[in-house]
N, C-alpha and C positions, 0 to 999 in steps of 0.2 A: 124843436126841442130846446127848451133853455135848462143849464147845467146851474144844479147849487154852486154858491158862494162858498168859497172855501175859508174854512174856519182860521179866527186866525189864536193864536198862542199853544202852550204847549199840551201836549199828548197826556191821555190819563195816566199810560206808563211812563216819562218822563216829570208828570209832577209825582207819583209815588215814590221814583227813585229819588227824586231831590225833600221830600220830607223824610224817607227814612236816613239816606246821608246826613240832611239835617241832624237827625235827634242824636244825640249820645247814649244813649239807654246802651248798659251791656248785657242784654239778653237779646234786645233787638226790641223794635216798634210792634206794639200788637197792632191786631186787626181794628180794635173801635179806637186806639189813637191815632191811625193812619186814616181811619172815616174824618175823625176831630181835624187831624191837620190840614187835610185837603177841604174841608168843608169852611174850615178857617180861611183860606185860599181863596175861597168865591167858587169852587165845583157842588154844584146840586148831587151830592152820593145818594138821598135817596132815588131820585128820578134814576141814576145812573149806577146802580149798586150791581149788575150783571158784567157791565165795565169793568168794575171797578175789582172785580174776583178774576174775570179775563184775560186783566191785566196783569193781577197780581201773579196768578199761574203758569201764565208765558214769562215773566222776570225769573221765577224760579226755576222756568224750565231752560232759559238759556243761561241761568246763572249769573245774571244780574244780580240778583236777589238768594241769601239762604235763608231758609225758613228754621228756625231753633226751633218752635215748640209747634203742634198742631198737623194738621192735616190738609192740604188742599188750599183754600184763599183763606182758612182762621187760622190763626194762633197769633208767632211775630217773628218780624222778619228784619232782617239787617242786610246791609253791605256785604257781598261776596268779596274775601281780602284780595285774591285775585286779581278782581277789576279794578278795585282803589289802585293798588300798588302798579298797575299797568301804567305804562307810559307809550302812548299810542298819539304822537302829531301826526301824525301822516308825513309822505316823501318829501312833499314841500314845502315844509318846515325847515326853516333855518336857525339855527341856535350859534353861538362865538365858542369856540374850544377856548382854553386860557391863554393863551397866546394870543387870542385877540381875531383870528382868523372866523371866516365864518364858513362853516363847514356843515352838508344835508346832514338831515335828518332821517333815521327809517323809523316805522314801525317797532316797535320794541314789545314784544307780549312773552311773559313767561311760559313756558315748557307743562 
């Protein structure tokens, strides 16, 4: 048995989440400029447009993603403030307190 090649670059969910990051739009990204963007990108959305609602539905659903207007994978979507404002290095991560010391790092997620 010989195993596919594994793809290489990123994820149809992680290029969503870095075009809507991208955009400034304050109602949030709709759905055909989040097609526009990633197709700008080099992603084939039609070939891939079941992805590409799959994607978008599990961001909303873990909260990646809020959805402002619409239903389901239409309307538009932004950055949950949440996640932006999290500050999550992981344990070993090291940063200098002011003092100059360098001191771990934890996880930091809000409440």
């Amino acid at each position: 048995m010989t195993s596919k090649p594994k793809k290489v670059g990123l994820s149809v969910g992680e290029l969503i989440v870095k075009a809507v990051a991208a955009s400034k739009e304050r109602n949030g990204l709709s759905m055909a400029a989040l097609k526009k963007a990633l197709a700008a990108g080099g992603y084939d959305v039609d070939k891939n447009k079941a992805r590409v609602k799959t994607a978008i539905k599990s961001l909303v659903a873990k909260g990646t993603l809020v959805q402002t207007k619409g239903t389901g994978a239409s309307g538009s979507f932004k950055m949950n403030k949440a996640t932006e404002t999290e500050k999550c290095v992981g344990k070993a991560a090291v940063r200098t307190c002011s003092a100059g010391y360098a001191a771990p790092q934890t996880c930091i997620r809000p409440a």
